[in-house]
C-alpha positions in Angstrom: -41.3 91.5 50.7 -44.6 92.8 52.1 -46.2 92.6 48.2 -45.2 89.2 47.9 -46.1 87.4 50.9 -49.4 90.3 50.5 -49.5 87.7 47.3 -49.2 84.2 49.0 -51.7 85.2 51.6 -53.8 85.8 48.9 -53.4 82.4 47.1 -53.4 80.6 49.7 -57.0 82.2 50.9 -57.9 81.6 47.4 -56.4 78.0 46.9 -57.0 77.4 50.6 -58.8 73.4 49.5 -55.5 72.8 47.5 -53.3 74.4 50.0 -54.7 72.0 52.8 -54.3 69.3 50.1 -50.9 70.0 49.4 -49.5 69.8 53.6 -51.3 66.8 54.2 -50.0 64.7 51.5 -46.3 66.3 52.7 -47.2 65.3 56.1 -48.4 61.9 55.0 -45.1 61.9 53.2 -43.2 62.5 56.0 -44.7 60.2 58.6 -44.5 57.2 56.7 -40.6 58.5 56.0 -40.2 58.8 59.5 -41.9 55.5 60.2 -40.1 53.4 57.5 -36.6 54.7 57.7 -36.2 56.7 60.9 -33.1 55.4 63.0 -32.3 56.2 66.4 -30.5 59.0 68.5 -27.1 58.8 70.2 -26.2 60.0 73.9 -22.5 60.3 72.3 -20.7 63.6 73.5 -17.5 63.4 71.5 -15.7 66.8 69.9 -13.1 65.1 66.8 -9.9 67.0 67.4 -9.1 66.7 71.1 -6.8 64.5 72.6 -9.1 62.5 74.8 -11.0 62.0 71.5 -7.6 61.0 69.3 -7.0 58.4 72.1 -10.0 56.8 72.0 -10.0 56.5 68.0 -6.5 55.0 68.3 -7.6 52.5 70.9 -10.4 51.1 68.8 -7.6 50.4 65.7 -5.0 48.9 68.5 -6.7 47.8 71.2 -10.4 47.6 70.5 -11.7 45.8 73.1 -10.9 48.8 75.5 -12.6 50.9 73.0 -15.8 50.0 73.4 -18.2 51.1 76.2 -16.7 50.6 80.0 -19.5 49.8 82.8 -19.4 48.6 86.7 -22.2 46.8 88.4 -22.4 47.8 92.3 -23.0 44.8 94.6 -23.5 45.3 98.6 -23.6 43.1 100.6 -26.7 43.1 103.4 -26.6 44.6 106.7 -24.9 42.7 108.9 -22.7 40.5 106.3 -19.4 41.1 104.0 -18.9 40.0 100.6 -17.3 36.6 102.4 -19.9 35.3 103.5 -20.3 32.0 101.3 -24.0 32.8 100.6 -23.2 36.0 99.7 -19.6 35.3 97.5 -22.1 32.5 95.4 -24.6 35.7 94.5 -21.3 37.8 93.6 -20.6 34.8 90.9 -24.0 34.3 89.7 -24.4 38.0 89.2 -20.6 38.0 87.6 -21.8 34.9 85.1 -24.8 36.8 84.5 -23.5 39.8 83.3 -20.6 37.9 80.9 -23.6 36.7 78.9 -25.3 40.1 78.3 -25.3 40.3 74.7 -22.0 42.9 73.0 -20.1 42.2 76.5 -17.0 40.6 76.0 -15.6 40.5 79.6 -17.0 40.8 83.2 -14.2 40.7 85.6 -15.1 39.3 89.4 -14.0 41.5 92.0 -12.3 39.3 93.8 -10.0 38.9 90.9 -9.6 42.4 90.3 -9.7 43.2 93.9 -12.5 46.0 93.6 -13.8 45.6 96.8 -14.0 48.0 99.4 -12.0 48.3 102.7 -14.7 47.1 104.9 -15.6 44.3 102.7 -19.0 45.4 101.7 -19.6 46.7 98.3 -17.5 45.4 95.0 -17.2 46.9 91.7 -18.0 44.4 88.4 -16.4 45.4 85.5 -18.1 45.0 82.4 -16.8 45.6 79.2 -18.4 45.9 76.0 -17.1 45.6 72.4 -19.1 48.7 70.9 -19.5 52.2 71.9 -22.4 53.4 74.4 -23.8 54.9 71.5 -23.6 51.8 69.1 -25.1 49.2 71.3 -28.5 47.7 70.4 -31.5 48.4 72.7 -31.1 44.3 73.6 -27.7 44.5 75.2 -28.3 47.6 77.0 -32.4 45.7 78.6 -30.8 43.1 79.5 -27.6 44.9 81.2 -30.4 47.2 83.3 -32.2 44.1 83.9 -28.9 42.5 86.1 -31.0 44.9 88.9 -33.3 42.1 89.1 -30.3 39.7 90.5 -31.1 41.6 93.8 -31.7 38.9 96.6 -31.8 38.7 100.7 -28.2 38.6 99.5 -27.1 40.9 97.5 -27.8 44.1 96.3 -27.4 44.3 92.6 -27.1 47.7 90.6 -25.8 48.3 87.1 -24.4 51.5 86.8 -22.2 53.4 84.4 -22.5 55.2 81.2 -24.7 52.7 79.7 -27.2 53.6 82.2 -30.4 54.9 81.1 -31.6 55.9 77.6 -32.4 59.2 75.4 -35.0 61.2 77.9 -38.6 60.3 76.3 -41.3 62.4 75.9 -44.4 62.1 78.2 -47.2 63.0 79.2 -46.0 66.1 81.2 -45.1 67.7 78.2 -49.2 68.3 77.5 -49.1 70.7 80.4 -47.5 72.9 78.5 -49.8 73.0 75.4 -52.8 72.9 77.4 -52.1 76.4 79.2 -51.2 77.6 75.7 -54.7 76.7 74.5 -56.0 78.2 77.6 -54.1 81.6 76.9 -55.1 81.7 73.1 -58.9 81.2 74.3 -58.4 84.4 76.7 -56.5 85.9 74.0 -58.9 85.5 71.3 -62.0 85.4 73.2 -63.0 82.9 70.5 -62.5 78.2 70.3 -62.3 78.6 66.6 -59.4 81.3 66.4 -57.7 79.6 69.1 -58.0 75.7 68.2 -56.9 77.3 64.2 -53.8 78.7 66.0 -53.5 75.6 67.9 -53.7 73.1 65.2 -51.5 75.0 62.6 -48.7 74.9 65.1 -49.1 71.2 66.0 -49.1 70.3 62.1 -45.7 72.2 61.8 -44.4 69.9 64.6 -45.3 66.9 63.2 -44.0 68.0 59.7 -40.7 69.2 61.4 -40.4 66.1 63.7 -41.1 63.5 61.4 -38.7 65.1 58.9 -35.7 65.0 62.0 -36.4 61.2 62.6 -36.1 60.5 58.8 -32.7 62.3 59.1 -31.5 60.2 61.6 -31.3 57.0 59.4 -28.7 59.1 57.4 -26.2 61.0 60.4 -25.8 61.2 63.8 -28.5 63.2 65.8 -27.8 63.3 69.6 -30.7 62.3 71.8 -31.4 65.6 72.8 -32.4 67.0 69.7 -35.6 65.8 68.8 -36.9 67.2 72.9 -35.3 70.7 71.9 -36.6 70.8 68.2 -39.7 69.9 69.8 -39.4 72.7 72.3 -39.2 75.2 70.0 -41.0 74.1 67.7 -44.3 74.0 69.9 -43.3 77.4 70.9 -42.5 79.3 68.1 -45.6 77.7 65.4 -48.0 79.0 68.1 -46.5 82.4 68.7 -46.2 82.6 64.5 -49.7 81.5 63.4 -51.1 83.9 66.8 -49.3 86.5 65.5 -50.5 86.6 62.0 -54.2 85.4 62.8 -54.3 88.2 65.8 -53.4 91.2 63.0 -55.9 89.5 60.7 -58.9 89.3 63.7 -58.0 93.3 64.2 -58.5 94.2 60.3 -61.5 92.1 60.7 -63.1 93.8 63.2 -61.9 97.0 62.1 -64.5 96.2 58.6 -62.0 95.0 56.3 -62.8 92.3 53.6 -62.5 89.3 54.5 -59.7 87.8 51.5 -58.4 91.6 52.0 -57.5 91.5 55.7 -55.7 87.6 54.9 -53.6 89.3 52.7 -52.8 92.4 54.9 -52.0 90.1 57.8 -49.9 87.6 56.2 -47.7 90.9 54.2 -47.6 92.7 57.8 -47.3 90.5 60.1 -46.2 87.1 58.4 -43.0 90.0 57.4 -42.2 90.2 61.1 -42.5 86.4 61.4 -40.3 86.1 58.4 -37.4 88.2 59.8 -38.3 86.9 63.8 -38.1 83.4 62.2 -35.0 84.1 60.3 -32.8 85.2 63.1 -33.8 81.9 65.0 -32.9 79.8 62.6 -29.5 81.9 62.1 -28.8 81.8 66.3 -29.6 77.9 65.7 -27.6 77.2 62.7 -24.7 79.0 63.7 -24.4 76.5 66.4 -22.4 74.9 63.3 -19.5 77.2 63.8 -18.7 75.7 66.6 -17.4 72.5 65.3 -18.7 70.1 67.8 -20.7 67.3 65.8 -23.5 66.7 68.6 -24.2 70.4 68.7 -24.2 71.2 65.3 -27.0 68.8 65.0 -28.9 69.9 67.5 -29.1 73.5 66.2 -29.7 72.4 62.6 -32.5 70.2 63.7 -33.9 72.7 65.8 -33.6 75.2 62.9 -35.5 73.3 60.8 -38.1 72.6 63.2 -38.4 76.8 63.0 -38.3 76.9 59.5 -41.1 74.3 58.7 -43.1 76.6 61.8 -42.6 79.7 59.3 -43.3 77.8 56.1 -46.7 76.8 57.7 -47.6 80.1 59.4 -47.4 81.4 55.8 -49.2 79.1 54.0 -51.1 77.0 55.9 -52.5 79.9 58.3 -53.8 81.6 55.7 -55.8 78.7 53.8 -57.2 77.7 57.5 -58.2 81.8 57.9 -59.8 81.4 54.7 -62.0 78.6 55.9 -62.6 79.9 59.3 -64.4 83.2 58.0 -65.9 85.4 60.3 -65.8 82.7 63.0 -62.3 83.5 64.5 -63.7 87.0 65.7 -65.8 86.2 69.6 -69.7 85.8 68.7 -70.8 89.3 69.7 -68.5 90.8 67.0 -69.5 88.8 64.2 -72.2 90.5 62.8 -71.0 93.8 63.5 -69.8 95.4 61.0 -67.0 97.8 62.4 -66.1 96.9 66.0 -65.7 99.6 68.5 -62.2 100.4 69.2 -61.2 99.9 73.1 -58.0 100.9 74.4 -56.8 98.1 76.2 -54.0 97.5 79.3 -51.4 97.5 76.8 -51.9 101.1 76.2 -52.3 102.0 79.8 -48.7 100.4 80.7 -46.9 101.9 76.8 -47.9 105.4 78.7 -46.7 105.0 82.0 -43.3 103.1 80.5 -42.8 106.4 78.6 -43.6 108.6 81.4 -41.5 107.2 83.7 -38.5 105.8 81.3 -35.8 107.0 83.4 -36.5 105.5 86.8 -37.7 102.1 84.2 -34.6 101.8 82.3 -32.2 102.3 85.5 -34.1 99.9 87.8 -34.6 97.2 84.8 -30.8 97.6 84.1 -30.0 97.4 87.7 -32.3 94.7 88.6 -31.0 92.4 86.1 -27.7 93.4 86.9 -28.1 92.1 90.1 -29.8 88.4 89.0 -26.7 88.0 86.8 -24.0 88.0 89.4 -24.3 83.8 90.4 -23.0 83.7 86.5 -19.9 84.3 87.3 -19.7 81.0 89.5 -20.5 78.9 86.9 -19.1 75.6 86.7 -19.7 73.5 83.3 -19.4 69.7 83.1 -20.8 66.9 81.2 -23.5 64.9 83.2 -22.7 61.9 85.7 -24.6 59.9 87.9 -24.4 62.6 90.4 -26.9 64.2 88.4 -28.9 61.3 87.3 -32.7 61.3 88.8 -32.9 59.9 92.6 -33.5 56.4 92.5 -32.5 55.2 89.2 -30.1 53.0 88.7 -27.1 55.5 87.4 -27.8 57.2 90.9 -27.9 54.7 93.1 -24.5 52.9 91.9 -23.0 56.0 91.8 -23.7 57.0 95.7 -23.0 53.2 96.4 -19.5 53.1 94.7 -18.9 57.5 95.7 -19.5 55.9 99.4 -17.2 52.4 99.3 -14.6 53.7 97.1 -14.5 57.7 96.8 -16.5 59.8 94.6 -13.6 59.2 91.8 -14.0 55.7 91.7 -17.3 56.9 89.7 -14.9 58.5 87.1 -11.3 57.1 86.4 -8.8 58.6 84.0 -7.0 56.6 80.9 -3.9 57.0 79.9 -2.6 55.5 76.9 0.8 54.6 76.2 1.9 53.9 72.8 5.5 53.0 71.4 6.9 51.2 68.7 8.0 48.1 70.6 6.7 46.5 73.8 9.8 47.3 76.2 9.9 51.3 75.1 6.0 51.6 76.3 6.7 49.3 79.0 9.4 51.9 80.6 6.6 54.6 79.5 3.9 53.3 81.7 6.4 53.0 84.7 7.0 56.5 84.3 3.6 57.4 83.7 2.8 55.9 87.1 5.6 57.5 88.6 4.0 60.9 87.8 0.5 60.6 88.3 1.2 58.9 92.0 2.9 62.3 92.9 -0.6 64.1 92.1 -2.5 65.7 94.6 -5.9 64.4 93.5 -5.2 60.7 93.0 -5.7 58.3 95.1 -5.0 55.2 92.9 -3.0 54.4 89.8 -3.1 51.0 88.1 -1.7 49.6 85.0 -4.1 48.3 82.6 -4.4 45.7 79.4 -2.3 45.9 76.6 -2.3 45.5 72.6 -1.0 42.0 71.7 2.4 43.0 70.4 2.3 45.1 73.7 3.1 48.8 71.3 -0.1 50.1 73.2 -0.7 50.0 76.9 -3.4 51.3 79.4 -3.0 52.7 82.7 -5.9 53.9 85.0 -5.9 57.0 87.4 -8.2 56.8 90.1 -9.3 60.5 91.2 -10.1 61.7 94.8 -12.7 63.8 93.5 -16.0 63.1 91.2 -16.1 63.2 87.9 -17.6 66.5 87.5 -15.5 68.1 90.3 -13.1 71.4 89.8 -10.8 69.3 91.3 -11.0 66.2 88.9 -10.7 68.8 85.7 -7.6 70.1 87.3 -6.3 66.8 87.7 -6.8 66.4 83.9 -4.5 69.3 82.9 -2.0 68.2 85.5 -1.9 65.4 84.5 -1.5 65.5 81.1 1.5 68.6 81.8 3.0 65.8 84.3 3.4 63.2 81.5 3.7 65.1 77.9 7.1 65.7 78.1 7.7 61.7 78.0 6.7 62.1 74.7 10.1 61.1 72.8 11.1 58.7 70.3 7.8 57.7 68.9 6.3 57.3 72.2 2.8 58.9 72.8 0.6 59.6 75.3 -2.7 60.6 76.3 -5.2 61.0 79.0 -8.6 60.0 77.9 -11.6 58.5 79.5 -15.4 59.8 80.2 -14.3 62.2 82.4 -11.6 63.3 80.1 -14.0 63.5 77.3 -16.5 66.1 79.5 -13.4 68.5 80.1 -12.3 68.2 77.0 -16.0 68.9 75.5 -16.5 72.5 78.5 -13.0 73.8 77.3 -14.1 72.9 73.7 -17.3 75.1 74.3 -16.2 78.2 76.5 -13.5 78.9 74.0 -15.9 78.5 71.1 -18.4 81.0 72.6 -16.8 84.2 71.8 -17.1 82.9 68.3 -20.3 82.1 67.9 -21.6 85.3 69.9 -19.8 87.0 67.2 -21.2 85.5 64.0 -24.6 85.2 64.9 -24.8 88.2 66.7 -23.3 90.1 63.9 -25.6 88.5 61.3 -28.5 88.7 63.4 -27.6 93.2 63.7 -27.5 92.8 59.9 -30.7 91.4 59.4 -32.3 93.9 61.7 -30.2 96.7 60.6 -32.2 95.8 56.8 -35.4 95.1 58.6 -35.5 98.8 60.8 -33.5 100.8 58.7 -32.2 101.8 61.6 -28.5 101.8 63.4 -29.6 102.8 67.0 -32.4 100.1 67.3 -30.5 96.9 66.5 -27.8 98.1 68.6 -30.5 98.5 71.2 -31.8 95.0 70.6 -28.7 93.4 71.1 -28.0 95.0 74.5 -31.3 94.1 75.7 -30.3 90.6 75.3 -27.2 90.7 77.0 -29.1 91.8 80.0 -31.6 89.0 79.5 -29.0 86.3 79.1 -27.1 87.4 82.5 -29.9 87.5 84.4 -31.0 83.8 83.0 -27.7 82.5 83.4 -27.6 84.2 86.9 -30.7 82.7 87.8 -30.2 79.2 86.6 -26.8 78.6 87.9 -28.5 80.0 91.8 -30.9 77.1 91.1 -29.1 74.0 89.4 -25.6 75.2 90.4 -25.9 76.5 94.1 -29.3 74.6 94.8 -31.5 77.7 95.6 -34.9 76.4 95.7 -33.4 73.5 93.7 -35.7 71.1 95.4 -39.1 72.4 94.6 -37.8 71.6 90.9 -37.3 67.7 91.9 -33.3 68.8 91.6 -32.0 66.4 94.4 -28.3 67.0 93.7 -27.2 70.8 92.5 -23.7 70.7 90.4 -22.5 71.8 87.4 -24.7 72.9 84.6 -24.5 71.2 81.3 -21.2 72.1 79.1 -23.0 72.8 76.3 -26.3 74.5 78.2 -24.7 77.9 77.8 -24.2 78.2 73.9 -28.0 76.1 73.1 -29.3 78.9 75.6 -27.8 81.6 74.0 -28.2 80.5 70.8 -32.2 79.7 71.3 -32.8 82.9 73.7 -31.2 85.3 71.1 -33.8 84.1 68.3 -36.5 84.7 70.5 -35.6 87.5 71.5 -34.9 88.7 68.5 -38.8 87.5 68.0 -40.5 90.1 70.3 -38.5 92.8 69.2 -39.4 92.7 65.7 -43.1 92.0 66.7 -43.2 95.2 68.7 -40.9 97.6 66.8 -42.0 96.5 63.6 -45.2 98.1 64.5 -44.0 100.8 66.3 -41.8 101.8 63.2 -45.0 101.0 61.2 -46.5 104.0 63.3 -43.6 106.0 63.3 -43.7 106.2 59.3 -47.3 107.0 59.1 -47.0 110.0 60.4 -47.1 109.7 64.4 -44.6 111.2 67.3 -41.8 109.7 68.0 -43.0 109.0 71.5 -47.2 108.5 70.2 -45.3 105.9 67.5 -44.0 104.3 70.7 -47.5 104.2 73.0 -49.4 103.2 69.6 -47.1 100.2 68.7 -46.7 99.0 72.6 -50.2 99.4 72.9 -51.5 97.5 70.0 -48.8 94.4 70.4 -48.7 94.4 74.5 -52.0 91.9 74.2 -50.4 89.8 72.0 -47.0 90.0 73.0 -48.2 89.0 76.1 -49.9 85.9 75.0 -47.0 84.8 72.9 -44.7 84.8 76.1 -47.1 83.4 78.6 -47.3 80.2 75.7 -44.1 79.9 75.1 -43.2 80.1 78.6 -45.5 77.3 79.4 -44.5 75.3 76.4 -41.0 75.2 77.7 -42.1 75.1 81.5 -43.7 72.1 80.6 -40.4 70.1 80.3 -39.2 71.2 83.4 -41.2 68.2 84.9 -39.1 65.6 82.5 -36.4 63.4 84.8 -33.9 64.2 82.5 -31.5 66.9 84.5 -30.3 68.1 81.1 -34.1 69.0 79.6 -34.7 70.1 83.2 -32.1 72.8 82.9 -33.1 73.9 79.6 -36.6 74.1 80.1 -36.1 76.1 83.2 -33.3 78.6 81.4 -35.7 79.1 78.8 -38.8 79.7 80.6 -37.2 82.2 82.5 -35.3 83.5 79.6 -38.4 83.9 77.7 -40.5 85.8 80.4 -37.5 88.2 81.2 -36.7 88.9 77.8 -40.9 89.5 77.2 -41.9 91.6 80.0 -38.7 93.3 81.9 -36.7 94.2 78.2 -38.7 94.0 75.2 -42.3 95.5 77.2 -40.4 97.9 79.7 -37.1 98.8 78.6 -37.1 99.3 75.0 -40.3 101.4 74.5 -38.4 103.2 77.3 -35.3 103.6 75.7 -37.0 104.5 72.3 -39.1 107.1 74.0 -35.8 108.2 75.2 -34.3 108.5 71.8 -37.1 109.9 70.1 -36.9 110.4 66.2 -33.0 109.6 66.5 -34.2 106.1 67.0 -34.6 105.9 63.1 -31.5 107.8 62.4 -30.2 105.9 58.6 -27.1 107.7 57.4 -28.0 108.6 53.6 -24.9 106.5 52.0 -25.9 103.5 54.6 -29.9 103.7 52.9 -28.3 103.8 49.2 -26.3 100.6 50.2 -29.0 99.0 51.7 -31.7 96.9 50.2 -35.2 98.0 50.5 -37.1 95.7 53.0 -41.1 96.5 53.2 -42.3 94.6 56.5 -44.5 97.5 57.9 -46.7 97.0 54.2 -46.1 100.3 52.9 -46.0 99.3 49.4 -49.7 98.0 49.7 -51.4 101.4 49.8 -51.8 102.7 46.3 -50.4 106.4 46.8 -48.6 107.5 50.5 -50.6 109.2 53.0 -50.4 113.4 53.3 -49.5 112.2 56.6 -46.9 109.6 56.3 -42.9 110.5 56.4 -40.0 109.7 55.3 -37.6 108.1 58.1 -34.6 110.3 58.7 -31.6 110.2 56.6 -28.2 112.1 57.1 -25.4 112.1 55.1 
């Protein structure tokens, strides 16, 4: 590998004016793609397969109209007044009338029809109904739906609320934050504008790239609305880390007196190795998101993966040609002209020594320590979001406290249960049963029958829930409720509990029993991949252990924050609850690439060390030492990249953002800087142990560039080998 990319690093300094020609006609490519056909994203979370899922598809063949999306605008009356009040009952109908002309709506029922109006006489419930999906509706019906707020009077209080609420989160300007304190560090870093706004700017054109190519996808499938924020997440984050990572090996050679074409070649065969196989085992932790089988999350991990791929595909190629017409410049003015720069040990070597000195006491208080931050994990509670978690003050919010307060939190959240039977009098006598059961429920507080197909085979009935939506309680309800009612199941008759709320238990079960799974294939393939890439049993192993401590310790962390509310409100995180059902698996998934990242950008130099002759424990200091600088600077950026979109409303980019930050800064300093050049000083030369029939098995995989000196070195070794 390392002659080959030694190759393209060569041609691409060479070529570098054709090179730079070649990415900007694909990027001009791209954006007009992306301008011309890009569609839009869905806020759909539906997993094919699951009851709640099979319900709703049968609805939209027999009863479509109670297919499509389901939404309630909250109206209060003043202080001082009830909803009886003639001035006030005239603003209920004008608001009613209002909303029945929103476009794709094809009902709004008055409350004082449907009785939805609460016990003091205050606040009402509208029911809207629309003929299409959340998902499917057009950016007109769901304007002019929000804009029933503006109905407000001395009156009446108008809020539309419901899962219609609110669009996919958008990208603003707090996002910049992020990549302006990772210019900052690469300026530090680099000590030089031109090194760092190269670095800069080769990451940015692999985002664009990546992101134009993602919208141009979504004219042809389903992307979720999440996807483009997390494919731009790590894509930010990983094309700086890359292009720093090659460009900071390159600046090194530099300095050291190596030619300038030379030293492009060296760094993209060294160091653009270790981004190949670091960039590999993110985009295998992202596309294995695929085994899963949930559609929504599948293409959120294949977007995201290609996001990392185009970041590896310009760090190689790109980087190179920019190197090429940088020169000299990306070294700091006083080194310029100097021909061999003095060598300085820096911090990095100062803190490899006293890691190895003291590795003991390190690896038993890191272990300890992070043992400790992991124990909230075991509290955690997954849901889908609600308007509990919606931003305070928007309208999802608000109509949720206002109908949680007049009706009960589970107003916010009712269950559906369909009945289907082959005639109308056999699912008549099943919805009196089903009522019969679910009244005897604990959690309910309401049960009403619904509408029904025209032949009246299919029928509705809604359960009304104590507790909210995202509750314990309400997800118990669920799977009593459906064991209550199954066994009426008999003679053609069906039936099924589906519904929003339905939907998010359905989608956490579908997730925490996936997990196991998809820890297991990607995990597994990821050991492979390092098991080539070291040669080495004992170090993968290592690797993978390391990041079960970092993802406890993140987990433990985030669910004390979002979960339990420690500190939750110097985040803007009003109301703590239930993380995201799917935040575990995209924060595994994501955290193990990285992770995956610093390891082979340290130990791919320690080994480098290691086979050229040093200690086991010297290989150690050497590599620690000469990758702590830029190790560092590659999780301070990322960190801020991802930090960045803590500030965004959304409470599901929130979350992330915050798991990943402090994933990322764990994972960089306390495991891969700390424990692991601890546990390999531990180990010493059996850190390289490569059973002889393992090595014959095994393809030969040259990232440390061993094949680019001419004849080996007195010096150099061979790694150990035992039958």
């Amino acid at each position: 590998m390392a002659n080959l990319l030694y190759r393209l690093g060569r041609f691409s300094y060479q070529r570098r004016r054709l090179v730079a020609a070649i990415w900007t006609f694909v990027l001009v490519l791209l954006g007009v793609g992306a301008l011309t056909l890009g569609g839009g994203t869905t806020n759909a979370f539906s997993i094919p397969g699951t009851e709640s899922q099979r319900a709703l598809d049968a609805l939209q063949k027999d009863l479509p109209a109670a297919s499509g999306a389901s939404s309630s605008v909250v109206v209060k009356a003043p202080e001082g007044k009830t909803l009886m009040d003639p001035a006030v009952k005239a603003a209920v109908g004008a608001t009613v009338a209002k909303a029945a002309k929103v476009p794709e709506v094809i009902a709004a029922i008055d409350p004082f029809t449907s009785k939805a109006i609460s016990p003091d006489g205050t606040t009402a419930l509208i029911s809207v109904q629309f003929d299409k999906p959340a998902d499917e509706l057009s950016k007109e019906s769901t304007q002019a739906y929000d804009n029933l707020k503006s109905l407000s009077s001395g009156d009446l209080q108008v809020v539309p609320g419901g899962q219609i609420v609110g669009g996919p989160p958008e990208i603003g300007s707090t996002e910049a934050i992020g990549v302006a304190v990772a210019a900052l560090v690469l300026v530090i870093t680099f000590g030089s504008l031109v090194a760092a706004g190269m670095t800069l700017l080769t990451a940015l054109l692999g985002v664009l790239a990546g992101m134009a190519g993602l919208f141009i996808v979504t004219s042809f499938v389903d992307v979720s609305s999440t996807a483009p924020i997390l494919a731009l997440m790590l894509g930010l984050a990983v094309g700086i880390d890359y292009a720093l990572f090659i460009s900071s090996r390159h600046r090194s050679q530099l300095a050291a007196g190596m030619e300038i074409e030379e030293s492009v070649g060296r760094a993209t065969a060294t160091a653009g190795s270790a981004v190949m196989f670091a960039g590999a085992t993110v985009v295998i932790a992202l596309a294995g998101l695929s085994v899963v089988g949930v559609p929504f999350l599948t293409a959120m991990g294949l977007a995201a993966a290609a996001t990392v791929l185009t970041a590896v595909l310009v760090a190689l190629t790109l980087g190179p040609a920019l190197l090429g017409f940088m020169g000299r410049r990306v070294l700091p003015r006083k080194t310029r002209k100097v021909a061999v720069a003095p060598v300085v040990e820096g911090f990095g070597f100062k803190w490899a020594r006293l890691v190895t000195r003291f590795r003991i006491p390190i690896v038993a208080v890191g272990i300890i320590g992070l043992g400790v931050l992991a124990i909230p994990t075991q509290d955690m509670r997954l849901a889908l979001p609600d308007g509990a978690s919606a931003a305070a003050g928007t309208n999802q919010r608000v109509a949720y406290d206002l109908a949680a307060t007049a009706f009960g939190p589970g107003s916010n959240g009712p269950l559906v249960v369909v009945v289907k039977s082959d005639n109308a009098a056999t699912s008549a006598a099943a919805v009196d049963q089903v009522m019969g059961k679910a009244k005897g429920l604990a959690d309910v507080i309401a049960v009403q029958p619904g509408p029904g197909s025209k032949d009246g085979s299919t029928r509705l009935v809604t359960v009304i829930p104590k507790s909210g939506p995202a509750s314990e309680q309400t997800a118990d309800l669920v799977k009593d409720l459906r064991t209550a009612i199954h066994p009426l199941e008999a003679g053609g008759t069906t039936v099924s509990v589906t519904g929003n709320t339905a939907v998010g238990v359905d989608v956490s079960n579908k997730l925490t029993n996936a997990l196991p799974v998809y820890l297991l294939v990607v995990i597994g393939l990821s050991f492979l991949l390092l098991l080539l890439a070291f040669r080495s049993i004992l170090v993968p192993l290592k690797a993978t252990l390391g990041f079960l401590l970092t993802i406890g310790a993140t987990f433990g962390i985030t669910v004390g924050v979002f979960q339990k509310g420690w500190g939750a409100s110097l985040l803007g995180v009003d109301s703590p609850g239930p993380l995201v059902s799917f935040l575990p698996i995209i924060m595994m998934g994501i955290l193990f690439g990285l992770a995956m990242d610093y390891e082979v950008f340290i130990v791919s130099r320690v080994r480098e060390e290691f086979v050229h002759g040093k200690h086991a424990t010297e290989a150690t200091i050497q590599g620690v030492g000469h990758g702590a600088r830029v190790v560092t600077a590659a999780a301070l950026i990322m960190a801020a990249v991802f930090a960045g979109f803590i500030l965004v409303e959304d409470p599901i980019i929130k979350t992330i953002g915050f798991g990943l930050t402090i994933g990322v800064l764990i994972d960089a300093f306390v495991v891969r800087m700390s424990i692991v050049p601890a546990v390999l000083s531990l180990l010493g030369d059996r850190a390289w142990y490569f059973p002889k029939w393992l090595d014959r098995l095994t393809p030969k995989v040259d990232i440390e560039g061993e094949s680019l000196n001419p004849a080996k070195k007195p010096e150099e070794k061979e790694l150990v080998t035992v039958d």
